[in-house]
N, C-alpha and C positions, 0 to 999 in steps of 0.2 A: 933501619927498620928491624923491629924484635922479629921472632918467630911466632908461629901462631901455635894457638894452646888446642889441645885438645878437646877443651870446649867450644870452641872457634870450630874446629873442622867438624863435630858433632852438629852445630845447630845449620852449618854448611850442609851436611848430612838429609838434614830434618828438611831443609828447605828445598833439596832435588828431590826427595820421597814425595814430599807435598804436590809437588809438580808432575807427579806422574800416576798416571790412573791406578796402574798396581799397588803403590807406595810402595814399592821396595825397587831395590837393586843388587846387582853382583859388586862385588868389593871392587873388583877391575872396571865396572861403567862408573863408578864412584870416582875414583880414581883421576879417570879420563874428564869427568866431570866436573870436579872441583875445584881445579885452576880458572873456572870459569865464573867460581864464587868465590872466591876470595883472592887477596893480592897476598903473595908467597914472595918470601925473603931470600936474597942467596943464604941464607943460615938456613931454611925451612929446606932450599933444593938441594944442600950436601949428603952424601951417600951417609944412608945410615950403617953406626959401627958396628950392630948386632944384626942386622941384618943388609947381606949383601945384594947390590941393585936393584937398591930401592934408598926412594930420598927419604930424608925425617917425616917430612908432612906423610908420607906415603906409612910411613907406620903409623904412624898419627890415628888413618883410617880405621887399622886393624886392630889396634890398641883399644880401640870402641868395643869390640868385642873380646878381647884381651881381658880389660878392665871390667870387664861387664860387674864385677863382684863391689865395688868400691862405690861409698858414698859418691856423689856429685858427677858418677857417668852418667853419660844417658842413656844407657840399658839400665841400668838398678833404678833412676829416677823416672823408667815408665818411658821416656820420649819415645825411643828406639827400639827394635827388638831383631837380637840375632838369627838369622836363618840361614839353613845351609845354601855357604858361595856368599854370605855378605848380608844386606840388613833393612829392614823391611820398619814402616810406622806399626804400633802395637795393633793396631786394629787392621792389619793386612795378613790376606794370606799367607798363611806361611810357605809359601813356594814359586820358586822363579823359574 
């Protein structure tokens, strides 16, 4: 089994917001939430090498907002939108 792409955990992303009356979350309830939408690899659950205790997938998250500046994220492409602590759908308050 590959690893999942950052677009993979984005629409993962999209679809806990969806599911919640705020639309948004903290990076950390994302987190805790996403093993429950998608099937993660032992390649996805290895400690990431830039950052310590935390797996790949787990930068995955942050990288959403990391990335925000680049074609085909989904903060530049509208889906997403960063707010302070983690990441809300565009049309949600900005505050958690």
């Amino acid at each position: 089994m590959s690893r999942v792409t950052e677009d993979e955990v984005a629409r993962a992303v999209e679809a806990i917001l969806k599911s919640r009356t705020s639309g948004q979350a903290t990076i950390q309830d994302l987190v805790a939430e996403i093993p429950k939408h998608l099937r993660l690899s032992e390649e996805d659950m290895k400690q990431s090498e830039t950052r310590p205790n935390e797996a790949i997938w787990e930068q995955q998250v942050r990288n959403i907002t990391s990335h925000k500046n680049s074609p085909g994220n989904a903060i530049y492409e509208g889906k997403l939108a960063a707010i302070p602590g983690g990441l809300a759908l565009p049309t949600s308050p900005s505050r958690l």
